[in-house]
C-alpha positions in Angstrom: 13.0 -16.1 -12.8 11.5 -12.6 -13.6 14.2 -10.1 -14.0 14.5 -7.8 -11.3 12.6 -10.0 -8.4 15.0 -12.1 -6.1 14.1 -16.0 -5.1 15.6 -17.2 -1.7 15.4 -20.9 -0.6 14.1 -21.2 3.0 15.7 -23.8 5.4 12.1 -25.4 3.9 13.3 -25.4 0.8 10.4 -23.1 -0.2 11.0 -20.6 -2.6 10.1 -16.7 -1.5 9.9 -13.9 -3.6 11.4 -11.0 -2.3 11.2 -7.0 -2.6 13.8 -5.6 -4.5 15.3 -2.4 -2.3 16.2 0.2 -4.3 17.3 3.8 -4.2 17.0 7.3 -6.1 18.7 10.5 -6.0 16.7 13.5 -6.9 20.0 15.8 -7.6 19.8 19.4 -7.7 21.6 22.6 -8.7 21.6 25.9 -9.0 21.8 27.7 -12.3 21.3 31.5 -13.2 19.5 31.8 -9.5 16.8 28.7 -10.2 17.1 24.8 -8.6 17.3 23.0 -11.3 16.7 19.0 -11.0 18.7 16.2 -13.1 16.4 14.1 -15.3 18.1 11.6 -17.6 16.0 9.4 -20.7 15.7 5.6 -19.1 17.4 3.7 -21.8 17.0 -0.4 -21.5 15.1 -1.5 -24.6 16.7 -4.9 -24.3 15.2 -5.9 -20.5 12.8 -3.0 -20.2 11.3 -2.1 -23.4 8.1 -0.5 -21.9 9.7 2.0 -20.1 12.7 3.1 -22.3 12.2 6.7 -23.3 10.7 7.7 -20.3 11.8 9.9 -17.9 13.6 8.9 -15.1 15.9 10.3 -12.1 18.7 8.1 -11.5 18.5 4.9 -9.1 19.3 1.5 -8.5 19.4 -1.6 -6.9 20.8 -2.2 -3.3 23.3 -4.9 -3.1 23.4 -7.4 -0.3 24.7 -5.8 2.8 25.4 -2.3 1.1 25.2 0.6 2.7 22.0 2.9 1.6 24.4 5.8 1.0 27.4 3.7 -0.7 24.3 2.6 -3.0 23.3 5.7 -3.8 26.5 7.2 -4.8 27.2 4.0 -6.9 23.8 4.6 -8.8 24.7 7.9 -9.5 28.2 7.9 -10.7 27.4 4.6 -12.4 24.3 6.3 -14.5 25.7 9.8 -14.8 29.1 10.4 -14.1 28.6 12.3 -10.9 30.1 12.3 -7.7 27.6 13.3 -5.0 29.1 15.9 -2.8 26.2 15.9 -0.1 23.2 13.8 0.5 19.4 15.5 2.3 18.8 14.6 4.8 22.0 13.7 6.9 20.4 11.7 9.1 21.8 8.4 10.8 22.8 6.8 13.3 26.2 5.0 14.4 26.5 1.6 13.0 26.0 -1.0 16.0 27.1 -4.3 15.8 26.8 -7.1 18.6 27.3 -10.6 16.9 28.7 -9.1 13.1 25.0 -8.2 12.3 25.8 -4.0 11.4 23.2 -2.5 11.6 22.1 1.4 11.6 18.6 3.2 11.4 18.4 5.9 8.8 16.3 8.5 7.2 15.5 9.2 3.6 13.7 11.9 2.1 10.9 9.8 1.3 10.3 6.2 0.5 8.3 4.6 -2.4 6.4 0.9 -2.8 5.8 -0.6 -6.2 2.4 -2.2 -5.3 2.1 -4.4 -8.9 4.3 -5.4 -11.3 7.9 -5.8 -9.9 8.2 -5.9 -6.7 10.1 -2.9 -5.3 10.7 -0.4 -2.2 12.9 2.5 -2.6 14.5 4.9 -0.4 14.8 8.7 -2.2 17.3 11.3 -0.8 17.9 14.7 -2.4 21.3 15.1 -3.8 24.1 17.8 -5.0 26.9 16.5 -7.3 29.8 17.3 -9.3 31.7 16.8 -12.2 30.4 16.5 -15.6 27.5 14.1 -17.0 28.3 11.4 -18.8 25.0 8.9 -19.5 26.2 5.4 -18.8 25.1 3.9 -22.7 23.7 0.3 -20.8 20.7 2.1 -19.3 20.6 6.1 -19.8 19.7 7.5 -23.7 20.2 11.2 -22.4 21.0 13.4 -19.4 19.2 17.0 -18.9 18.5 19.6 -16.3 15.4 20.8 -15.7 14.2 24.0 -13.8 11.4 23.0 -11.2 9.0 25.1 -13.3 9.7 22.7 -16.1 9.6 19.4 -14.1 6.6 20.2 -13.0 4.9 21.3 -16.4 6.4 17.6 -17.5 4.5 15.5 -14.8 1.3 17.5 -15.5 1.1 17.6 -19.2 2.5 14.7 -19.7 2.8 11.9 -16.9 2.7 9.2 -19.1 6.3 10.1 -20.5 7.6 9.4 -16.9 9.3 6.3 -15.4 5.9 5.4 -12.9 8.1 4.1 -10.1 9.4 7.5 -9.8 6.6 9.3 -10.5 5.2 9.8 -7.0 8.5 10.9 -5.6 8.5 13.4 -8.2 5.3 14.7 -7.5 6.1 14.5 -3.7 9.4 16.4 -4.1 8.0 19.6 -6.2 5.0 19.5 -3.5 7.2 20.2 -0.7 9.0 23.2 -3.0 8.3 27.0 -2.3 9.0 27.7 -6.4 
């Protein structure tokens, strides 16, 4: 099995290879009267030596039956020592459940689809947080923040030093900024 991709038997007995759901917090603060953004140094030489080194924002994998927003908050204290204190947008619905099936509709900032490679959808929400960084050694090398100004000089000088999955959001998030 591939790291990262998920087999489930069918009643067939046919093995499917499934999308991995994911989420990512672009976390923001401001400092000295700027937003600056949270980028931390993907660190997994062991399972993904490729991409180690690169820049990343942090994000993770969606367990079973876990709440988008439970997953999020996990990702991000897990990788940085953070506590998110609000999530953009707060959009959601009650959880409705007729036969134990909870389910709710929500709404992310924007979503992204790994089209090659491994197989991924993600669901990106804008975050603040608090506390102080700590980089979680198993998968973060370094944790920085970056000024928009500077983020965006990074993805345009040099794209090939960030994580690709993320890439797009990145590019989508400073698009939709007025700095």
């Amino acid at each position: 099995m591939v790291s990262g991709e998920h087999i489930m038997l069918t009643q067939a007995t046919e093995t499917q290879w499934f999308t991995v759901p994911t989420v990512s917090a672009i976390i923001e603060r401001q400092h000295q009267g700027r937003t600056q953004v949270l980028v931390q140094v993907r660190w997994k030489p062991d399972k993904d030596p490729v991409y180690s080194g690169a820049f990343e924002i942090p994000a993770g994998g969606i367990d079973q039956y876990e709440n988008v927003y439970d997953a999020l908050q996990r990702e991000v204290f897990e990788e940085t020592g953070l506590r998110v204190t609000a999530i953009r947008p707060d959009v959601k619905t009650a959880v409705h459940s007729q036969h134990g099936d909870d389910v709710f509709a929500f709404v992310p900032f924007c979503c992204h689809q790994q089209l090659s490679g491994k197989a991924r959808i993600g669901f990106v929400f804008i975050c603040t947080a608090e506390g102080s960084t700590t980089p979680a050694p198993s998968e973060v090398k370094e944790i920085m923040w970056l000024d928009r100004a500077e983020l965006k000089r990074l993805l345009e000088q040099t794209p090939e030093r960030i994580f690709t999955f993320q890439r797009p959001v990145l590019e989508f998030y400073l698009a939709q900024c007025s700095d």
